[in-house]
C-alpha positions as CSV (number, residue, x, y, z in Angstrom):
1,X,0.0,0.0,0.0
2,X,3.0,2.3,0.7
3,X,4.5,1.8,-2.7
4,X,1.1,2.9,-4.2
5,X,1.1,6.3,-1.9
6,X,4.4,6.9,-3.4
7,X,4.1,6.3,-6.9
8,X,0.8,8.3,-7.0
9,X,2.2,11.5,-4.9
10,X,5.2,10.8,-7.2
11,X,2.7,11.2,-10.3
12,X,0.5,13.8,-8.8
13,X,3.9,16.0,-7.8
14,X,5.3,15.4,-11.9
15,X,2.7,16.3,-13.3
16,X,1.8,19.7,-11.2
17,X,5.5,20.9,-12.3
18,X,5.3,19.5,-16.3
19,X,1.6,21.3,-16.5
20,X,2.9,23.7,-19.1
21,X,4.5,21.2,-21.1
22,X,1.3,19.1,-21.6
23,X,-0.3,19.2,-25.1
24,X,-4.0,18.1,-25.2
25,X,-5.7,19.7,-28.4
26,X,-6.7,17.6,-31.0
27,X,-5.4,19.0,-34.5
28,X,-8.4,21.3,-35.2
29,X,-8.2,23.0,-31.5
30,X,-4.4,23.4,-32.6
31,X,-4.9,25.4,-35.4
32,X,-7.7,27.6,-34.3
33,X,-5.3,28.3,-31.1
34,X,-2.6,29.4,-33.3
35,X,-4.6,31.7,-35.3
36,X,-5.4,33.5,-32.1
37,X,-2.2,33.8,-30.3
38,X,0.2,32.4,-28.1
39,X,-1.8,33.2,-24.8
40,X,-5.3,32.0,-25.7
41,X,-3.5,28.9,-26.9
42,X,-2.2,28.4,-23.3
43,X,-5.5,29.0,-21.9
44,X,-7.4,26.6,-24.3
45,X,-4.6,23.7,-23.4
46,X,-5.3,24.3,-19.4
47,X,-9.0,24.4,-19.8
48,X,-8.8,20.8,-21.7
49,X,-6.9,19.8,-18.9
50,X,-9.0,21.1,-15.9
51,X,-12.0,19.6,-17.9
52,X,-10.4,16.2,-18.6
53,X,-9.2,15.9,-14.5
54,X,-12.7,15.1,-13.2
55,X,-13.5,12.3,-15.4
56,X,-9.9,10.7,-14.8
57,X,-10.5,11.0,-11.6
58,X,-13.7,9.3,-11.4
59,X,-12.5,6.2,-13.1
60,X,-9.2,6.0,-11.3
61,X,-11.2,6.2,-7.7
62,X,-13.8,3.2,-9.6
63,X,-11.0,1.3,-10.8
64,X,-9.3,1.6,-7.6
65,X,-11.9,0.3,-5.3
66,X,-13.3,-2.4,-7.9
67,X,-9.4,-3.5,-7.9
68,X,-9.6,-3.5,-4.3
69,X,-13.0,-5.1,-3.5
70,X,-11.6,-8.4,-6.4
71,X,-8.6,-8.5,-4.2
């Protein structure tokens, strides 16, 4: 159980310092990004973020406790 504490503060910690460097538009986002600028780019990229959070969230905490209820 330790080892799984770790390795998800480890995770959680990575990502919070690499959240510039994530990319999450699909090709059409992209492109209408780059037409506007560089800082509505940046905005659209951490609003696809914040919105994609809850649902991985949800299925992490599912996955976790149906993992946990087969063991």
């Amino acid at each position: 159980m330790k080892k799984w504490i770790s390795i998800l503060l480890l995770t959680a910690t990575y990502s919070l310092f690499t959240i510039d460097h994530l990319q999450a538009q699909c090709s059409i986002c992209t492109r209408t990004a780059q037409q506007q600028g560089e800082r509505p780019a940046k905005a659209l990229n951490a609003g696809i973020i914040y919105l994609a959070l809850m649902p991985i969230t949800i299925c992490s905490v599912i996955g976790y406790r149906w993992w946990k209820s087969n063991r």
